[in-house]
C-alpha positions in Angstrom: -56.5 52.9 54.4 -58.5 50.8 57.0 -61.2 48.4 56.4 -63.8 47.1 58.3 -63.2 43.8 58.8 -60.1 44.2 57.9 -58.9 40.3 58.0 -61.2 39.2 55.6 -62.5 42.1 53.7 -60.7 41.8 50.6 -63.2 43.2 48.2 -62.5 46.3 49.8 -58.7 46.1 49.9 -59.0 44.6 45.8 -61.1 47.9 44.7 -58.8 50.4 46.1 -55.7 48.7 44.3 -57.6 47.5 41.2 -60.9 49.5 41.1 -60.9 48.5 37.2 -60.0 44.4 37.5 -62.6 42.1 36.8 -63.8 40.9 40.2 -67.0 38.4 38.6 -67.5 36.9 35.4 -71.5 35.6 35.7 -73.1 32.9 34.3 -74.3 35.2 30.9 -71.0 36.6 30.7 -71.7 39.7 32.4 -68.6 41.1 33.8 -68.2 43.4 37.3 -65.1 45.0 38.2 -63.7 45.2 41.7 -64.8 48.9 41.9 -68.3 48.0 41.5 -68.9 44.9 43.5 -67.3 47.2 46.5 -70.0 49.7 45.6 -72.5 48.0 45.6 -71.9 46.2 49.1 -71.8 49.6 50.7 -74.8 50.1 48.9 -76.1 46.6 50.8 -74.6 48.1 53.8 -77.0 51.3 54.0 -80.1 48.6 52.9 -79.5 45.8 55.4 -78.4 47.1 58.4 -81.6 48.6 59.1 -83.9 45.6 57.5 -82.4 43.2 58.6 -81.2 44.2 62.3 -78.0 43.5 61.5 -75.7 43.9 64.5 -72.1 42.5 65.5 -72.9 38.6 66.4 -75.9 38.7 64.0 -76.9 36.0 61.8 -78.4 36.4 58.6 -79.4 33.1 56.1 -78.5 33.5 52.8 -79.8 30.1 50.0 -78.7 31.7 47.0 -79.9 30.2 43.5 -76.8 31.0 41.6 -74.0 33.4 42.1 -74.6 36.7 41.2 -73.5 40.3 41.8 -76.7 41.7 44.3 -76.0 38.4 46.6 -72.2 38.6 46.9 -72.2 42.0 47.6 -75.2 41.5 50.3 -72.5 38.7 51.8 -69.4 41.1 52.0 -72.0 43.4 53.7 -73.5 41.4 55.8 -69.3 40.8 56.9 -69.0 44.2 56.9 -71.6 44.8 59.5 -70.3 42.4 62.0 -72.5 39.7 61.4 -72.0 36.5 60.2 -73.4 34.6 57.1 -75.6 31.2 57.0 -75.3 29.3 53.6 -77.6 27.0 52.9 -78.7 24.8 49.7 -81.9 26.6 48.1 -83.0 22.9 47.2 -82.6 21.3 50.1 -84.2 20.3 53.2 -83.4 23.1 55.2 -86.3 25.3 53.4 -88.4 23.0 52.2 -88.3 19.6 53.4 -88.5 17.6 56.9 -85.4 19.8 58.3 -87.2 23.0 57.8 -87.4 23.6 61.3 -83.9 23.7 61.7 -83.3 27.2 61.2 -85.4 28.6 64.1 -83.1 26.1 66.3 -80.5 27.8 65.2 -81.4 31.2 65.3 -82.1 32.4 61.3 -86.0 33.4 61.0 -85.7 33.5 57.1 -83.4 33.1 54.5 -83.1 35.3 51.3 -83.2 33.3 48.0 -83.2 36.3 46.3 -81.9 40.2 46.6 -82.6 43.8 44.6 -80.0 46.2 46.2 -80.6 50.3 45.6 -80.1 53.2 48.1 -77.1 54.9 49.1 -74.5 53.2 50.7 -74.1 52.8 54.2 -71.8 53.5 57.1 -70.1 49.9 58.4 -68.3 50.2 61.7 -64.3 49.5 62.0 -64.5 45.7 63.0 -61.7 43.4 63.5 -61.8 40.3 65.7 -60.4 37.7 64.8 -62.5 35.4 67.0 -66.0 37.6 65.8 -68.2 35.1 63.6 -68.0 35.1 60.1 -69.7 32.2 58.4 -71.8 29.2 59.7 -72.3 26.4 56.9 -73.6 22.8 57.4 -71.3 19.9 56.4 -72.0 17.8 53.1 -73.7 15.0 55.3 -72.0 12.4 53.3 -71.2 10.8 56.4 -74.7 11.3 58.1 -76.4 14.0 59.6 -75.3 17.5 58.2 -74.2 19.8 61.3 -73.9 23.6 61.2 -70.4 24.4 61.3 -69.3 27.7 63.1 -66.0 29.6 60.9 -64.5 33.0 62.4 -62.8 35.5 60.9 -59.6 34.3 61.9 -60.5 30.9 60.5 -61.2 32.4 57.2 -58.2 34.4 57.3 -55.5 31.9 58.4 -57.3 29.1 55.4 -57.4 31.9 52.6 -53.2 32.7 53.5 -52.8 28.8 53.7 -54.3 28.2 50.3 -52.7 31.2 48.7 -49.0 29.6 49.7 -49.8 26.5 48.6 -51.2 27.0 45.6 -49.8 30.1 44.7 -53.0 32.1 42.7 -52.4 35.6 41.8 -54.4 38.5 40.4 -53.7 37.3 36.6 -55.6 33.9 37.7 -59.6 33.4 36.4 -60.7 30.8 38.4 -63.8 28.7 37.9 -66.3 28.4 40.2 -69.4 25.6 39.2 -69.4 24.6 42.7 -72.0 25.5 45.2 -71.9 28.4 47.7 -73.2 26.7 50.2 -70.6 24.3 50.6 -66.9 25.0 51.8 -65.4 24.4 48.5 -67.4 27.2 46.8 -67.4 29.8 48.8 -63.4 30.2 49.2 -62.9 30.3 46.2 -64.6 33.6 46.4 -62.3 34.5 49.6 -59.1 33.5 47.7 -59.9 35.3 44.8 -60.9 38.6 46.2 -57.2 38.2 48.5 -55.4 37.5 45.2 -57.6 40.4 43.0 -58.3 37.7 40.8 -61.3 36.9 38.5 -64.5 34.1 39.4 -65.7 32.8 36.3 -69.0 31.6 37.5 -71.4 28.4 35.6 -74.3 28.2 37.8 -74.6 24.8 36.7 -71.9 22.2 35.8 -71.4 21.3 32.3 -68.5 19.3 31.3 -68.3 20.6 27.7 -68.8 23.9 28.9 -66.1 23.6 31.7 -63.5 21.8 29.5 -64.0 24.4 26.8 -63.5 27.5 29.7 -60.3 25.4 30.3 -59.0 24.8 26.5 -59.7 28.4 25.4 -57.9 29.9 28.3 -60.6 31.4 29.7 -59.8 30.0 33.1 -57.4 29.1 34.6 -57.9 27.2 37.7 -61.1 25.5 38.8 -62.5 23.2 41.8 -63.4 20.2 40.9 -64.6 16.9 42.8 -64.0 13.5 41.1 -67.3 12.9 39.6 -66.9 16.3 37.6 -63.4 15.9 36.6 -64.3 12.3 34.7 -66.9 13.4 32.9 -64.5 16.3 31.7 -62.1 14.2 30.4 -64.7 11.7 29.3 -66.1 14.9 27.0 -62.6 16.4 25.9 -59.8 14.3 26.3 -57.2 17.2 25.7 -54.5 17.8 25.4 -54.8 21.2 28.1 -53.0 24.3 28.4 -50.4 23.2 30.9 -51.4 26.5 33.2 -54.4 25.1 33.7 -54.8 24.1 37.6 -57.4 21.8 39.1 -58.1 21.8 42.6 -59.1 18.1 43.2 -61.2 17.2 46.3 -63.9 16.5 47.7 -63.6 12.6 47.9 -61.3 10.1 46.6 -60.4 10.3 43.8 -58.4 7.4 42.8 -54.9 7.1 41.4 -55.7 6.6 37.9 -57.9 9.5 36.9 -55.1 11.7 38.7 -52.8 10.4 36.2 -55.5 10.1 33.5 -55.5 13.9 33.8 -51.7 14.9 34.2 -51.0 12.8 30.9 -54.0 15.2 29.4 -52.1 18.3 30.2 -53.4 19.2 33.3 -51.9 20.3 37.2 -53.9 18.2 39.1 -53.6 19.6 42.8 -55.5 16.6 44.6 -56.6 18.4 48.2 -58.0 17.3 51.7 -60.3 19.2 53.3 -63.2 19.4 55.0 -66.2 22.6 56.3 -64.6 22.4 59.9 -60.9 23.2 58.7 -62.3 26.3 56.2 -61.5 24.0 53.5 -58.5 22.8 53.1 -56.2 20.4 54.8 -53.4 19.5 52.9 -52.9 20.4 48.8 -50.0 18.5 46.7 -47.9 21.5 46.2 -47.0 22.7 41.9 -44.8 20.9 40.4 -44.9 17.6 42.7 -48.5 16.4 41.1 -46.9 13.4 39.4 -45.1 11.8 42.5 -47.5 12.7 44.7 -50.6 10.9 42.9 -52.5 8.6 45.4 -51.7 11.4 48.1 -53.2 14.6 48.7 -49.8 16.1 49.4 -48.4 18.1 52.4 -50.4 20.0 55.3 -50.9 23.3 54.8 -48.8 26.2 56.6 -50.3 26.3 60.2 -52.2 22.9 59.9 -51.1 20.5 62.5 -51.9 17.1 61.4 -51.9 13.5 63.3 -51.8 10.7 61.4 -50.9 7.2 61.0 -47.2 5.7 60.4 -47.1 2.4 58.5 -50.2 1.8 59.2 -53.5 3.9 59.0 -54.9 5.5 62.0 -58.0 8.3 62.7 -56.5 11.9 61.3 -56.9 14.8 63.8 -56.2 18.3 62.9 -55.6 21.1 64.5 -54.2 25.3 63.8 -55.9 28.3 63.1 -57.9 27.4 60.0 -59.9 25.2 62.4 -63.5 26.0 63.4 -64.3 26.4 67.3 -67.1 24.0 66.5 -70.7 23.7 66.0 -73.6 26.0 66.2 -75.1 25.7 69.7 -72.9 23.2 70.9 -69.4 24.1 73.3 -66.6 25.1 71.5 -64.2 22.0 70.9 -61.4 21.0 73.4 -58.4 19.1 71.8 -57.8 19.0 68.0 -60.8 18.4 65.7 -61.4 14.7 64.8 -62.2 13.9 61.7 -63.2 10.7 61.1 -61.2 9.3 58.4 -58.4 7.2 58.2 -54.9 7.9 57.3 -51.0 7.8 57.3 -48.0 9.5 56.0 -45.3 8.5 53.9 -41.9 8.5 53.8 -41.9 12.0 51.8 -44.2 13.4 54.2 -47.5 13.2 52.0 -50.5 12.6 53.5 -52.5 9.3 52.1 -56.1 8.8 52.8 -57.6 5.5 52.9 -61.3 6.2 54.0 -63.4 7.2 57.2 -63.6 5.6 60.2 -66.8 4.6 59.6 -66.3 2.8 56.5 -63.5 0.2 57.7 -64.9 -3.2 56.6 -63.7 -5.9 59.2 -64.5 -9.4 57.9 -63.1 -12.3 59.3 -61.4 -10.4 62.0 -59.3 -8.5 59.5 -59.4 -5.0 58.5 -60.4 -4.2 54.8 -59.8 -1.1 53.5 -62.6 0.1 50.6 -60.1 2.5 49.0 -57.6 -0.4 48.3 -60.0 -2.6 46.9 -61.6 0.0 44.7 -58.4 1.0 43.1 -57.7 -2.3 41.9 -61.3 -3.4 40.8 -61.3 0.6 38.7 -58.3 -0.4 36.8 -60.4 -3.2 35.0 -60.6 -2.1 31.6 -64.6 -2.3 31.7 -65.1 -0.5 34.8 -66.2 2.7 34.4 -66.8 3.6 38.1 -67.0 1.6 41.5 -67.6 2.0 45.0 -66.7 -0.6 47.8 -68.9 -1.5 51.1 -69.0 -3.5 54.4 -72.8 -5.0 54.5 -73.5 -6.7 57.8 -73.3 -10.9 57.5 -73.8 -13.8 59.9 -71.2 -15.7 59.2 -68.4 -12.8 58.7 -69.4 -10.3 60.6 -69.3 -7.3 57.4 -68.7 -8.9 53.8 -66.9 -6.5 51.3 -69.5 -5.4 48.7 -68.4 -3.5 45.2 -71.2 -1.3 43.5 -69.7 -0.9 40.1 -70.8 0.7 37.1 -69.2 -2.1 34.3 -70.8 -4.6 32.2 -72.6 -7.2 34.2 -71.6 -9.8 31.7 -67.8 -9.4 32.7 -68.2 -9.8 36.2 -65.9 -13.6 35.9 -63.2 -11.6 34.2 -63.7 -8.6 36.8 -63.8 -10.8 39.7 -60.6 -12.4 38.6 -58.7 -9.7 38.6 -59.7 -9.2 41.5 -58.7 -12.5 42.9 -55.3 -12.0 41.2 -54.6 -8.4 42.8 -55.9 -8.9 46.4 -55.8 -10.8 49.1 -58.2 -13.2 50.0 -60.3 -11.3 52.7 -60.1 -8.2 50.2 -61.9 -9.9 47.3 -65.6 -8.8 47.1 -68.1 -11.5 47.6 -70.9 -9.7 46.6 -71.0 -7.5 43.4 -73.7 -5.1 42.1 -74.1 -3.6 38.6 -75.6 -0.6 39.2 -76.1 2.3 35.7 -74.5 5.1 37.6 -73.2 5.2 40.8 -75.4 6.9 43.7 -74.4 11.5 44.4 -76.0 13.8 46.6 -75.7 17.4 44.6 -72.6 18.2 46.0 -71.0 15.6 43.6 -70.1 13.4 46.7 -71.5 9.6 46.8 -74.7 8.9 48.3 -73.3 6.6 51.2 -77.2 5.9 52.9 -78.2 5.0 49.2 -74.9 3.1 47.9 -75.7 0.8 51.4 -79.1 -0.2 50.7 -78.1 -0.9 46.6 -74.7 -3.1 47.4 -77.1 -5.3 50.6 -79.9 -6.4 47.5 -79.0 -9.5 46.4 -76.5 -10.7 43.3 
């Protein structure tokens, strides 16, 4: 049978193999089968088209508060129609803030917070470009101004194959999504679970008590986690975990000891590199290498083409068919996409990053990586978390700064460890004890704010 849309419309595809398979768990429990999420986005279909003008090369905003049934199924219709979806945070700026303006730029009048679907459903024409647009979401902005990123249906396709070989999720797989739509990491998890006719297990807000429960009981089975969430997991229940449970690990770095931290507790850490611009994800560590590959983020994908540094770090570049054609009115990109950040392979092939671009600290006239001089300053007994800097100085040019959640009245032990593990130009010269380390609500650090606490004064 054909589907409209038929690269990326696997709700469809799911409900006429598996009509009765749980397609969405939501937050209360409720549970929707495949059959009825499909029916209810034809439904959407016969509502939307004519409300909301939607048309082939349409955009229609969508800053949904929580994940449930009326809003996915007015995204697959909205897919359906030809159009293409704009995600943004319900919270943020974008709606209600300085950057509310923003959306006429770009085209979207109004976004819908909110969605009752009822009517018949509706006729969606036979669609399939691969180059039609399919999503548009803004990147985190950890790294400074967030910047609407422009995803096809080929882009989504090629990423949701990618991330299916790699990590290997089937239709038995429940897989746990806390993360928000409106960022990459989210949202395909919907995609890959709809292509695998697998279960989302949605908590609309992260608990790590609630999460490491979901994983103990077997109730999930893989989730997405960044850093930040997967500490306080383990922080909260220890383990041991099923051994079939999978964590997705990106996001940011996430340091070589929780990685291990978490494999001795039972679980398959997957540590993963991606970004909004490559639909996700980059390069995954693949199933059964997760022990040797700690302080990586494993192999590129199938179809990624990825530049890197050898011995030595350099900018990565990436290239293939996951990758967007670039921004939202700006000129589609010429030459592989740039990301930013710093990297190199080793000699197994594993991609290591060390940081962005951005973040090199060069005092003295020599390089200093913050990722190297975080690792060693976390491994301090007393340090719970930490976060390394370049603050602008006179006589140095940057100083290395550390941010560090620890005991304040350690910092002679801390800073002699230091001393002991790094060379001298890598040794902070400033440290700040701070109660909790900086996050915007995407779990990510705060970089603006984690700059203006390491530059006030010892």
């Amino acid at each position: 049978m054909e589907h409209p849309l038929a690269l990326t419309d696997w709700l469809a595809a799911a409900a006429d193999l598996t009509p009765g398979a749980v397609a969405l768990v939501e937050d209360d429990g409720a549970r929707v089968t495949f059959a009825e999420l499909d029916h209810l986005a034809a439904c959407a279909v016969g509502q939307l088209g004519p409300s909301f003008n939607l048309v082939p090369t349409g955009l229609a905003g969508f800053a949904p508060f929580g994940v449930k049934r009326e809003m996915l199924a007015a995204m697959w219709a909205t897919w359906r129609l030809g159009a293409a979806v704009m995600l943004v945070d319900p919270e943020g700026p974008m709606l209600f803030g300085s950057d509310a303006g923003a959306q006429q730029r770009w085209g979207v009048p109004s976004f819908v917070t909110d969605i009752e679907i009822d009517g018949e459903p509706g006729y969606a024409p036979g669609i399939s470009d691969p180059n039609l647009l399919h999503t548009v979401l803004l990147t985190s902005g950890s790294g400074g101004e967030p910047r609407p990123v422009r995803l096809t249906h080929g882009n989504v396709a090629a990423a949701v194959d990618a991330s299916t070989q790699r990590i290997g999720n089937t239709a038995d797989d429940k897989w746990l999504l806390t993360l928000p739509l409106h960022h990459i990491g989210g949202l395909s998890v919907l995609w890959r679970s709809a292509a695998a006719g697998g279960a989302v297990v949605v908590h609309d807000r992260f608990d790590p008590v609630r999460s490491a429960r979901a994983m103990l009981d077997g109730s999930i089975t893989i989730t997405s986690l960044v850093p930040t969430m997967l500490h306080r997991i383990l922080d909260a229940e220890p383990g041991p975990y099923p051994d079939d449970c999978v964590v997705l690990l990106g996001g940011a770095g996430s340091g070589q000891d929780l990685v291990e931290k978490a494999l001795d507790a039972g679980l398959r850490v997957q540590q993963t590199y991606g970004m909004t611009e490559a639909c996700s994800q980059v390069a995954t560590v693949v199933a059964g290498d997760e022990r040797r590959s700690a302080g990586t983020v494993g192999r590129p994908l199938e179809g990624m083409r990825v530049t890197a540094g050898a011995g030595e770090p350099a900018e990565i570049l990436v290239d293939g068919p996951a990758i967007s054609p670039g921004y939202l009115g700006e000129p589609d990109r010429d030459g592989p996409h740039r990301t930013g950040d710093l990297g190199m392979f080793d000699d197994a092939g594993r991609l290591v990053v060390v940081g962005r671009l951005d973040d090199l600290i060069v005092s003295g006239g020599e390089n200093v990586y913050p990722i190297t001089v975080a690792e060693v300053v976390r491994r301090h007994p007393v340090v719970d978390r930490v976060e390394v800097v370049g603050i602008p100085d006179a006589e140095w040019g940057e100083v290395v700064a550390a941010v560090l959640v620890a005991d304040m009245d350690a910092r002679a032990e801390i800073e002699e460890w230091a001393r002991l593990q790094l060379v001298r130009h890598q040794v902070p010269k400033k440290w700040v004890f701070v109660d909790s380390i900086p996050l915007l609500r995407n779990g990510k650090v705060d970089r603006k704010r984690l700059l203006e606490l390491a530059a006030r004064s010892d």
